[in-house]
N, C-alpha and C positions, 0 to 999 in steps of 0.2 A: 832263703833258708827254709821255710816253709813250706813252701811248694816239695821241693828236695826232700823236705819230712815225708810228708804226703805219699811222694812217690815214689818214698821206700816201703812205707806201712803198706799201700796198694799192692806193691809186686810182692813182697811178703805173703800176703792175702790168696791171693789169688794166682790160677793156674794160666799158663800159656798153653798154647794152643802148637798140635804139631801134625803133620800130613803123613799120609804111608809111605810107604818108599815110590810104591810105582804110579804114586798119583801123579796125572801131570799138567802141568802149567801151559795154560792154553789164551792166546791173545783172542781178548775181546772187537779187535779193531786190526783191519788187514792192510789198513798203512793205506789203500787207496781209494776206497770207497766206505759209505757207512751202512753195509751189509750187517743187517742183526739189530740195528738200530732204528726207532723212529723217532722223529722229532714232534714235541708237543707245543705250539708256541701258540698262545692263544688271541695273539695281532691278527694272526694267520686267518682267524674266523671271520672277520671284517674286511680284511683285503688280503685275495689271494697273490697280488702283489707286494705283498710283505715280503724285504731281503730275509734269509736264511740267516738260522741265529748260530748255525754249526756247521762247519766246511772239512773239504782234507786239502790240506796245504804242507807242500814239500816233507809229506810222508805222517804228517802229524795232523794228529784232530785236532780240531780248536773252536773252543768257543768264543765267538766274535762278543758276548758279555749282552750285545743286544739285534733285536729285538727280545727280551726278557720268554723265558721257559725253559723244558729238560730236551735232554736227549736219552731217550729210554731203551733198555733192552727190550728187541723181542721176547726173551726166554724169561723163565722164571728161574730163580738160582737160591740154594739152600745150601746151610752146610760151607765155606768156601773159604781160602783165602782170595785178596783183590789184592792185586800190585802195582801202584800209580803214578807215575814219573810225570810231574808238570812243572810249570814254572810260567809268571805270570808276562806278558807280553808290553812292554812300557809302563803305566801309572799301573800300582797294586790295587787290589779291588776286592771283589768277592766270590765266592765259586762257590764250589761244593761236588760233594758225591753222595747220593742218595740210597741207602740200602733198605732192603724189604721196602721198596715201593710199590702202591700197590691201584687205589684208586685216584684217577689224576682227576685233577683241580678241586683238590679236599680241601684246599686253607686259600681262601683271596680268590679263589677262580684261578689258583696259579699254582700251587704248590702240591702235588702227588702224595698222597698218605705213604708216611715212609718217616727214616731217622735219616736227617741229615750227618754228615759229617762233613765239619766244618773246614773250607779249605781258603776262608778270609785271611788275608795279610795279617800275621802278627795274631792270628788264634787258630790255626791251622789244630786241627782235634775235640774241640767242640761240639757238645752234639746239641742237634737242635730239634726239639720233639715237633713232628708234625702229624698229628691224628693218632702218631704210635707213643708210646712210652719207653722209660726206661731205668734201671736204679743204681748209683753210683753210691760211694763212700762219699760221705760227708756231704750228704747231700744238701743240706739246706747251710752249707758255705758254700756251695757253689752253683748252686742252683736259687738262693732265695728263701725268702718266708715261704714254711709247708703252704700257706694260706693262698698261696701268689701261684701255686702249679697247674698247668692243665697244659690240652697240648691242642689246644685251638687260640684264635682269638689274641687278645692283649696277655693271654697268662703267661708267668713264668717257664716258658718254652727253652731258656737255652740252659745248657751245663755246661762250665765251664772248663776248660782241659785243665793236666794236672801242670804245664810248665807254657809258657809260650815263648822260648827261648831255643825251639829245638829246629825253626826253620832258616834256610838259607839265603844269604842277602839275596835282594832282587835280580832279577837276571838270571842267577842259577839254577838248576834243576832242584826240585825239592823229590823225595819218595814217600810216597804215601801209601803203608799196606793197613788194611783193613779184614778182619780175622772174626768172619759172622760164625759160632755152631751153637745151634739149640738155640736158647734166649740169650746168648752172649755176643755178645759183641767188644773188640779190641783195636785199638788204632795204634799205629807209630809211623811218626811223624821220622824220617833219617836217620830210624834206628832207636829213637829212643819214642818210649811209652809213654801217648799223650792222655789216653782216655784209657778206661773201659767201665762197661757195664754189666749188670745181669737183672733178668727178671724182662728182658725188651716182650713189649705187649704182640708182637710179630718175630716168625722165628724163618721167614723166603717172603720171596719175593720179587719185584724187575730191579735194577741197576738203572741208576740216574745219573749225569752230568748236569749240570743246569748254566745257564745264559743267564747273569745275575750282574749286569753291568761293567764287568770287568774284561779283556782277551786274556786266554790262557791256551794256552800249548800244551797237551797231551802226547810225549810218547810212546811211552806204555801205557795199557792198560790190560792186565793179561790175569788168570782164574784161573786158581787150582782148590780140586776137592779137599775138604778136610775130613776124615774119616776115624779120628778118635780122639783122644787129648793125653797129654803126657807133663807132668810137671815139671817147671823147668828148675 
């Protein structure tokens, strides 16, 4: 019932986010190869015989979970909606999608300065500060003592989403759109409002996937401009 409070006061609050008419939604990933993509794994530097931590398998990208790092865009992207259809591949685990990433191996020698968005089993919306920032309601119930924050290191790096009740059992497709403009940033999780922020310390940036121990299956993953904002 709390959460539920929460996550009426929030969308109360704050605006949603809406596209022009003739903007249009453009696949990140061409179903057969991963054109636009590089892979960052940093095993890879030690043996150039390291298996590959990201494939395209029967039309879908996927991260095999290991050897551990991202798969990054080429381009840099500002302004956007993301729209992300995955679902986790046998045992559940942990993933993500990385927005405004920007310098890789900023955190561990492993993690690209960027805001995570969290796509772990059972917290699917979460965001995880990594080099970047960012400012939610009620932040220090969801975030920790002010004293505990930074966004390196052992500090209080993660915010926690507003329900974690909004993913589909395992096996099924989960949708995950993600709604960057200006310092803002918005998540939903199949339709319902997991996070958002304002105030993010980066406003573009590359697009991440990451190999975080888990297989995940990707079938969409497709970008469209956002060009103004309209209250919902």
């Amino acid at each position: 019932m709390k959460k539920i409070k929460q996550m009426i006061c929030f969308i109360a609050i704050f605006t949603s986010f809406s596209t022009t008419a003739n903007a249009q939604l453009k696949s990140l990933f061409d179903g057969k190869t991963l054109t636009g993509w590089h892979a960052d794994v940093p095993a890879k530097d030690k043996d150039s015989k390291t298996p590959d931590a990201f494939i395209v398998r029967e039309g879908m990208l996927v991260s095999l979970g290991e050897p551990r790092g991202h798969l990054i865009t080429d381009a840099v992207y500002q302004d956007y909606r993301l729209e992300v259809e995955y679902r986790f591949v046998g045992a559940p685990g942990n993933c993500g999608v990385l927005v405004h990433s920007s310098t890789p191996r900023a955190l561990y020698d492993m993690f690209p300065k960027s805001l995570e968005v969290q796509m772990q089993h059972k917290d699917a919306g979460d965001f995880w500060c990594i080099e970047e920032d960012i400012t939610v309601p009620d932040m220090e119930v969801r975030r920790g003592p002010k004293e505990n924050w930074g966004v390196n290191g052992n500090k209080a790096r993660r915010i926690k989403n507003l329900t974690d009740d909004s993913e589909k059992p395992l096996g099924e497709w989960n949708t995950m759109v993600i709604e960057c403009y200006k310092n803002s940033v918005k998540v939903w999780v199949n339709g319902v409002v997991v996070n958002e922020g304002t105030n993010c310390t980066a406003d573009k940036g590359q697009i991440a996937i990451q190999a975080e121990g888990a297989e995940v299956e990707f079938k969409k993953l497709a970008i469209k401009s956002i060009k103004k904002l309209s209250k919902s």
